[in-house]
C-alpha distance (Angstrom), angle and dihedral (degrees) to the residues before:
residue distance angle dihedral
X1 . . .
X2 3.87 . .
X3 3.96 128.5 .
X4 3.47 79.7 -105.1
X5 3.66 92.8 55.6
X6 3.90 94.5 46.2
X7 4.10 100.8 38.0
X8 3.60 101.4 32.6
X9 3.68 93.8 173.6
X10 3.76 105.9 42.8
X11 4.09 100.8 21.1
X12 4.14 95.3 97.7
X13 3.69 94.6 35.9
X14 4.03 111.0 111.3
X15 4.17 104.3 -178.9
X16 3.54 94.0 -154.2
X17 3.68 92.9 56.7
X18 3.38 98.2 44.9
X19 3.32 146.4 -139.3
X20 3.97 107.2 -1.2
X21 4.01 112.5 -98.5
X22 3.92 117.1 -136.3
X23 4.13 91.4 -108.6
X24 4.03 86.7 55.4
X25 3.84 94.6 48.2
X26 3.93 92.2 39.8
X27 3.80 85.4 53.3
X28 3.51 92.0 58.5
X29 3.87 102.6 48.6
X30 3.76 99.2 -85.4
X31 3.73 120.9 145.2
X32 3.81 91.2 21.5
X33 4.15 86.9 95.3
X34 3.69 81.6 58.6
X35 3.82 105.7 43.4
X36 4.29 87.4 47.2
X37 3.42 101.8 53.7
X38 3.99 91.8 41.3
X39 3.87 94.9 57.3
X40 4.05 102.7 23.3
X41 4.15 100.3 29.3
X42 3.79 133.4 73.0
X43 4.16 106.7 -139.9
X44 4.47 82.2 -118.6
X45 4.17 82.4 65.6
X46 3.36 99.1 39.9
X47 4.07 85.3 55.1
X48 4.09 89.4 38.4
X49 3.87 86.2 61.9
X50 3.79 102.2 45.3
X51 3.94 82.0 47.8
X52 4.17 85.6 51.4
X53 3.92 91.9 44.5
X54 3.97 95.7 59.7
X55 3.56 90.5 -125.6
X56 3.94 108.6 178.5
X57 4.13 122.9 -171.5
X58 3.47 107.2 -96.4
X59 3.91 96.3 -148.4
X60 3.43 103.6 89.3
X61 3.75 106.7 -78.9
X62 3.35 95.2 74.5
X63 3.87 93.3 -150.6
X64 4.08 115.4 162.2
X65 3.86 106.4 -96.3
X66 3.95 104.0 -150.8
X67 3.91 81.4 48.6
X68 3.71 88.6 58.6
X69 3.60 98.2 37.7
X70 3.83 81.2 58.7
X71 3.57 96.2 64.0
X72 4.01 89.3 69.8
X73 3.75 106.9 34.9
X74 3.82 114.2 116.5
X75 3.32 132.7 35.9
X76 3.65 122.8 -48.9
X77 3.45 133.2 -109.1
X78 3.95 89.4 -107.0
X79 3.87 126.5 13.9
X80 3.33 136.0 -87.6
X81 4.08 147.9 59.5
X82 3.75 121.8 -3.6
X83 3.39 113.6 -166.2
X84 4.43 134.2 -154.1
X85 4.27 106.9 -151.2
X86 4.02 111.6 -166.8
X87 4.07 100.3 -151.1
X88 3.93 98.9 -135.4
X89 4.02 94.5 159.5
X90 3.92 87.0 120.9
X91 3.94 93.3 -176.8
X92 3.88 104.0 135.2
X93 3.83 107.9 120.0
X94 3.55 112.6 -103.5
X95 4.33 97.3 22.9
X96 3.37 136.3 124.7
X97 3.19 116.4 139.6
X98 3.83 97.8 111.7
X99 3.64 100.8 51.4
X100 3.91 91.2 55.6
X101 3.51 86.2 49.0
X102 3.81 97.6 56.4
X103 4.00 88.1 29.1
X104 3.95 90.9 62.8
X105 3.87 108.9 14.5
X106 3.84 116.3 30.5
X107 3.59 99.1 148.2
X108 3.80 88.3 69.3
X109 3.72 94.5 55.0
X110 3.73 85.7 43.2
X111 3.95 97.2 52.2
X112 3.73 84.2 37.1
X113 3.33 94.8 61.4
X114 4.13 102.2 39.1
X115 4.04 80.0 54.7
X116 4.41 90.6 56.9
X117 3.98 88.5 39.9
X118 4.02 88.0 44.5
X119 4.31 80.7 50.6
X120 3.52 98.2 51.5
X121 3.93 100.0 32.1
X122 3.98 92.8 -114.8
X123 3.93 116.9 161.4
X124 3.87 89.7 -175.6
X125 3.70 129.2 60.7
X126 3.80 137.0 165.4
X127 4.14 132.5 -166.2
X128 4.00 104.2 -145.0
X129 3.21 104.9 -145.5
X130 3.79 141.8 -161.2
X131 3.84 107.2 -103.6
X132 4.19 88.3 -142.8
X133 4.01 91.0 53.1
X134 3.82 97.4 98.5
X135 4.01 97.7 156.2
X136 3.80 90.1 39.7
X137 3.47 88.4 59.2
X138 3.70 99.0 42.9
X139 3.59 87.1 55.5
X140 3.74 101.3 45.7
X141 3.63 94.5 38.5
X142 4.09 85.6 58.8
X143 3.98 95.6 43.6
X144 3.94 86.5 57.3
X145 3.99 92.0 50.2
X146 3.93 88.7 50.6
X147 3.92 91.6 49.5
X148 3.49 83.9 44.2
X149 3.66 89.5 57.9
X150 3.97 96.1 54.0
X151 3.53 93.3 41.2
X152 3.91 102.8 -104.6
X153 3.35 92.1 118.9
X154 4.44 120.5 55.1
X155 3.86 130.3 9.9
X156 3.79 108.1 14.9
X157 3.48 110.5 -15.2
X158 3.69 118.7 -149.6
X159 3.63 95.2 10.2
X160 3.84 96.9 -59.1
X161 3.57 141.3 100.2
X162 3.56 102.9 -95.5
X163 3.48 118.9 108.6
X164 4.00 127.7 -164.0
X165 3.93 127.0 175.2
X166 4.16 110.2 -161.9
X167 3.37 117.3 -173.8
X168 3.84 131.8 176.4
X169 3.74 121.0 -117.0
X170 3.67 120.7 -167.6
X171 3.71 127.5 -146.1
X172 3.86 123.4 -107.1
X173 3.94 76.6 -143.6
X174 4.05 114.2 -98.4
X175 3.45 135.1 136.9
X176 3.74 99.5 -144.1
X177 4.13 85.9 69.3
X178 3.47 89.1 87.5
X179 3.79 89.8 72.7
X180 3.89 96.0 91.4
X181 4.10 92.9 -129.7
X182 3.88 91.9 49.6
X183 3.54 83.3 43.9
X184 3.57 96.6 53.7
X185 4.50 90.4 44.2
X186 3.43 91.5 61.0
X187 3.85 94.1 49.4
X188 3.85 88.8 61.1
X189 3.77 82.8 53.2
X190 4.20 88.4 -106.7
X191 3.80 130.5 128.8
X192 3.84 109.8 -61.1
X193 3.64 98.6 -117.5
X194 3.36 135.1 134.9
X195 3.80 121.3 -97.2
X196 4.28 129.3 -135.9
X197 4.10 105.9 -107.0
X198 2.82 126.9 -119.9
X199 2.69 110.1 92.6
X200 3.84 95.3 58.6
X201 3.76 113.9 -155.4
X202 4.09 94.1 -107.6
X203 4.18 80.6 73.1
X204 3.95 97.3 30.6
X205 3.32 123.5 5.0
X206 4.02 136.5 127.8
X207 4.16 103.5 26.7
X208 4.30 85.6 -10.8
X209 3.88 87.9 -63.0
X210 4.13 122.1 123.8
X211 3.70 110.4 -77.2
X212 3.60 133.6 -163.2
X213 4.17 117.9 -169.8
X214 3.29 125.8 -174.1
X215 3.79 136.4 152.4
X216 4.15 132.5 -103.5
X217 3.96 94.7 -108.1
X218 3.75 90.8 52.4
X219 4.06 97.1 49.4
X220 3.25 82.8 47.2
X221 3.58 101.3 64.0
X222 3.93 94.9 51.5
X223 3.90 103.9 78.3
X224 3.69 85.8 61.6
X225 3.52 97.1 52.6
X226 4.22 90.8 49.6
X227 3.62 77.6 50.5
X228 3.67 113.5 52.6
X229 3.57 104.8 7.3
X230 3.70 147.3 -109.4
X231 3.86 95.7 -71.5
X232 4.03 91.6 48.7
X233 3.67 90.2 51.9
X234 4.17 86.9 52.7
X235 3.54 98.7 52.9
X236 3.57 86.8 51.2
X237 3.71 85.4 76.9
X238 3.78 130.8 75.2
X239 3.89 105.4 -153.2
X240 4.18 117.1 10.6
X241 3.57 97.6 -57.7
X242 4.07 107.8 98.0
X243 4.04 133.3 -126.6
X244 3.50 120.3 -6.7
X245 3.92 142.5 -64.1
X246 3.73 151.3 -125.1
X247 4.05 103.7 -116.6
X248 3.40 124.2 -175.6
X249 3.52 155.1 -176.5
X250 3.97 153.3 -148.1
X251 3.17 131.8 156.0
X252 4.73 134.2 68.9
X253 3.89 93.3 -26.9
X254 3.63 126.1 128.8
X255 3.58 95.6 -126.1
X256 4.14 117.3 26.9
X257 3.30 111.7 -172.2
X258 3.84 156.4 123.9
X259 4.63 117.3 -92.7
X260 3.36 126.8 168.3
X261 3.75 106.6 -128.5
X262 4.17 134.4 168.0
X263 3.47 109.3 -76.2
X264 3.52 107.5 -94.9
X265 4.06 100.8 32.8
X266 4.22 102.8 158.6
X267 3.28 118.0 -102.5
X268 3.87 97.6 -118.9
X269 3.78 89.3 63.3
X270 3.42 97.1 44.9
X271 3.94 90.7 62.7
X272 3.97 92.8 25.0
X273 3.67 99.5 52.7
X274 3.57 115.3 18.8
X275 4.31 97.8 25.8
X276 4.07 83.9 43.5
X277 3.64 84.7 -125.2
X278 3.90 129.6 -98.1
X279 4.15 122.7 -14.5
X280 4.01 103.3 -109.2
X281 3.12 106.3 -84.1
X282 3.98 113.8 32.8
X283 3.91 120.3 76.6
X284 3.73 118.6 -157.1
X285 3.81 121.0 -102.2
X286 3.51 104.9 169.4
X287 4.06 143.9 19.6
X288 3.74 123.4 -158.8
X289 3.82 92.5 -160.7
X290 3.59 107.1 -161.6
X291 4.41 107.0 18.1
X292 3.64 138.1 -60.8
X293 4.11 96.0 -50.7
X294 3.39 94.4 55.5
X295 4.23 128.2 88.6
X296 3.70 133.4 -98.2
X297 4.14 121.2 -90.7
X298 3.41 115.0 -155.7
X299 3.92 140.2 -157.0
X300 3.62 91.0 -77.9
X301 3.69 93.9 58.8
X302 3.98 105.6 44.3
X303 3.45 100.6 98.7
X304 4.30 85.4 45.7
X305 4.58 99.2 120.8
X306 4.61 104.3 -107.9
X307 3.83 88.5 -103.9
X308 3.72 133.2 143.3
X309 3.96 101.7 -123.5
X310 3.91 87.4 34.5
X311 3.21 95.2 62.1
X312 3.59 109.8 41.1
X313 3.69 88.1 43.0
X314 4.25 81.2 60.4
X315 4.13 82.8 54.4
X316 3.94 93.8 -103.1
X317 4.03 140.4 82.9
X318 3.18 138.3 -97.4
X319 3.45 92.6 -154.9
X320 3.87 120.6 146.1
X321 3.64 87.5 -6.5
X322 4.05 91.5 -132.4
X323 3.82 97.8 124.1
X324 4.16 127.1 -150.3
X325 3.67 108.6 -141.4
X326 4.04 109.9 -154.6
X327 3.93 113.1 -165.1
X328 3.43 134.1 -162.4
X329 3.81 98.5 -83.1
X330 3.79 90.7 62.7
X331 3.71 122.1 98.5
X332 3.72 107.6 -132.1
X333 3.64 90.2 -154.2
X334 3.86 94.0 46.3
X335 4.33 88.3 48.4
X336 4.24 91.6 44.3
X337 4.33 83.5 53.7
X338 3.29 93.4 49.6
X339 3.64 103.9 45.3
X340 4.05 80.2 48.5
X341 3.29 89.5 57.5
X342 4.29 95.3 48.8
X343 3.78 85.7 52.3
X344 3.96 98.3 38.8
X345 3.85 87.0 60.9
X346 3.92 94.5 40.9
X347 3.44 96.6 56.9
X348 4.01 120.3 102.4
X349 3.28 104.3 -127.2
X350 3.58 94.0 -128.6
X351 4.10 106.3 106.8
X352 4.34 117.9 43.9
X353 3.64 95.8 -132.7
X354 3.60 87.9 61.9
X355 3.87 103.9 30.6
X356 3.30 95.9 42.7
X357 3.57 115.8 23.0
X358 4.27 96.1 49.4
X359 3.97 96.4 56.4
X360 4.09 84.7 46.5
X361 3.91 94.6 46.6
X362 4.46 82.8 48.3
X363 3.67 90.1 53.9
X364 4.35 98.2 46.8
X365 3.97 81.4 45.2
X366 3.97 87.4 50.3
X367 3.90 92.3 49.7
X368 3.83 86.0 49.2
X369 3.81 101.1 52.4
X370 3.81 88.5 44.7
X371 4.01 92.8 55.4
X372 3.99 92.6 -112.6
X373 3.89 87.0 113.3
X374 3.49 126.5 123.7
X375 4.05 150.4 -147.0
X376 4.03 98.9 -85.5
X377 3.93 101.0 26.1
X378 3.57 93.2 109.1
X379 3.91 101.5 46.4
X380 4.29 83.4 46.6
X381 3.83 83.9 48.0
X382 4.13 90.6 48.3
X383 3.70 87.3 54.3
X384 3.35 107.9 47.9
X385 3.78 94.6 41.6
X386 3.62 85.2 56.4
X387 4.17 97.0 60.1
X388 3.55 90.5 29.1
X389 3.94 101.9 58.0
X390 4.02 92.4 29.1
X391 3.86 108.6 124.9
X392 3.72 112.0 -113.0
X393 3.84 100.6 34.5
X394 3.87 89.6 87.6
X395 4.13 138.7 46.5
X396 3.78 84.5 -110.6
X397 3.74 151.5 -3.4
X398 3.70 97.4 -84.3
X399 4.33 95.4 105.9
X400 3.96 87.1 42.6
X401 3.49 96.6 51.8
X402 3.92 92.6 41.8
X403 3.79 82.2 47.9
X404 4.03 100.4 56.1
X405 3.73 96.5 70.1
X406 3.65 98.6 46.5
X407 4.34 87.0 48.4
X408 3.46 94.7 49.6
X409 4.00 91.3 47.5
X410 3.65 93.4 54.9
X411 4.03 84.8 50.3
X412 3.55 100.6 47.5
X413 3.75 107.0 22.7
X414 3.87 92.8 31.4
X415 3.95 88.7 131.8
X416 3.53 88.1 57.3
X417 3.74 93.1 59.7
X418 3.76 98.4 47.5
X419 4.02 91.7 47.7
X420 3.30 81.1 59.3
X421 4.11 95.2 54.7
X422 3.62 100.7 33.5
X423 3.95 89.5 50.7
X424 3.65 111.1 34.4
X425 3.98 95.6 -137.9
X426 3.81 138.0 74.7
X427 3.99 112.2 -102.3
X428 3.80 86.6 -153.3
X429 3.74 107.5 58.9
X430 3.33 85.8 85.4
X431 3.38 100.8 50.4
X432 3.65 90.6 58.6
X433 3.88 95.7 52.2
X434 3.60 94.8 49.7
X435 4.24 85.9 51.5
């Protein structure tokens, strides 16, 4: 099998040459996915197969793509525009994976996503992209001018009647825009804030017209399947998750960075092998496995495979896969505050759990880490996370996922906490000065 073969997003890519021209990724097979299913597919078997292939949205949900491309095939219930929106407002702390994608291999997102608008019989489709990704724009922006060029892009592309317009949107620059409905407000040029579901953009969506969102890393993994097949795509993965995935990592390793691995590749080798493990010195306390809104794996769960039901089952997940490695020089207390205070800024405004309750658990967090806390804190903190991250008290998810991390800190780092209380200073200040 070629690297091609067995990292079918990232195996052409060369960083110092930069992003990959249209002759390279022609050379190498690309656009053929495209050009097949447009003259020998109907868009109900180019779903059918993404359905077959296991493909799962590689955003965080995790929700099964051809499933949700389903949702908006055939005509609507009055006429007009559908349109296909790739989610590229990368702003969860600690990922990347998107912009690299875009940065290095547009032409996959591109053919990815005429392949989704092909599925659900879209003839408009926009990229949503992060305001502060200059070079990923440049490079996408460039890739769509060159399909342009040879016709895969406009009034029917590769010689056939189907038509697709994709434009780039950039970001006005917040993080709630990665909740699809926000996403979707601030495309209109309204407010970015979340909207009530139902309806569910599938039925009403972008300007009250069927909708489809889903993120770079998951167009990106359709050409491949049109490619190979359903069963290649499987034995990509490890454990019952499908193909492979973007992993990642920040934090004290010797080599931080972004590989695209089989989905489900343990979590030990992941920073062991390919993140060359932990700098001398530092040992690893703490994972969170999929960005900032996700919970805290432990010791007892690092050699756990990076899949969706494997994770959750451990109480975390998976999420965007790009993991946040916390050592044993970083305060727990210190890292819950300021992830409080990331999310406490983020939020809206528009729902009082969120608004109101984030910005008050930041300050008790605050009065903890600078030994003002007191006897009771962290039951009143227990409490209020509960209400406050509880599903179904907010539009969306953004106060549970903010939540998650701070829960499972107080349940795995507890001790931490109450050092904290009982002694009025932070243990690990001096840890860090004698690193």
């Amino acid at each position: 099998m070629s690297l091609q073969d067995k990292q079918p997003m990232v195996g052409l890519v060369d960083e110092q040459a930069g992003p990959l021209s249209i002759s390279e990724y022609e050379r190498h097979g690309g656009y053929t996915a495209a050009l097949q299913a447009l003259s020998q597919k109907t868009p109900i078997e180019v779903i059918e197969l993404v359905k077959e292939a296991g493909l799962r949205g590689r955003g965080g949900a995790g929700f099964p793509t051809g499933l949700k491309w389903s949702f908006a095939q055939g005509e609507p219930a009055t006429p007009g525009y559908k349109y296909m929106v790739c989610n590229g407002d990368e702003m969860e702390p600690g990922t990347f994976k998107d912009r690299y994608l875009i940065e290095f291999n547009p032409h996959l997102l591109i053919e990815g996503m005429i392949l989704g608008s092909f599925a659900i019989q879209a003839e408009k489709a926009y990229v949503f992209l992060r305001g502060e990704y200059f070079d990923a724009y440049s490079a996408l922006d460039e890739a769509i001018k060159e399909a342009k060029a040879k016709n895969y892009l406009g009034k029917g592309i590769f010689g056939t009647d189907v038509n697709l317009d994709l434009r780039i949107h950039s970001s006005g620059g917040r993080y709630i825009c990665g909740e699809e409905t926000a996403l979707l407000n601030a495309l209109e040029g309204k407010r970015a804030q979340p909207r009530s579901k139902p309806p569910f953009p599938p039925a009403s969506g972008a300007w009250g017209r069927p909708t489809i969102v889903n993120n770079v890393e998951t167009f990106c993994n359709v050409p491949g399947i049109l490619r190979n097949g359903a069963q290649w795509y499987k034995d990509l993965g490890l454990t019952e998750d499908a193909g492979t995935k973007l992993y990642g990592i920040s934090g004290r390793v010797n080599k931080p960075g972004l590989w695209e691995l089989p989905m489900g590749t343990p979590i030990r080798e992941i920073v062991d092998e390919h993140a060359g493990g932990m700098q001398n010195g530092f040992k690893l306390r703490g994972i969170l496995p999929g960005g900032a809104s996700t919970d805290f794996l432990v010791e007892e769960h690092f050699d756990l495979p990076m899949d969706y039901a494997t994770i959750q089952n451990a109480g975390s997940r998976m999420g965007t896969g790009t993991m946040i490695l916390m050592d044993d020089s970083i305060c727990p207390v210190d890292l819950s505050r300021n992830l409080q205070h990331f999310f406490a800024q983020e939020s809206c405004g528009f729902c009082t759990p969120c608004r109101e309750g984030l910005p008050w658990v930041e300050q008790l967090l605050a009065k903890i880490e600078n030994g003002e806390g007191e006897e009771g804190d962290l039951e009143l903190l227990d409490q209020n996370a509960l209400y406050i991250g509880a599903p179904g008290n907010t539009f969306c998810l953004h106060a549970t996922g903010a939540i998650e991390p701070l829960q499972s800190a107080l349940k795995y780092f507890r001790e931490d906490f109450e050092y904290h209380i009982k002694n009025k200073t932070c243990p690990y200040k001096k840890k860090q000065v004698n690193h």
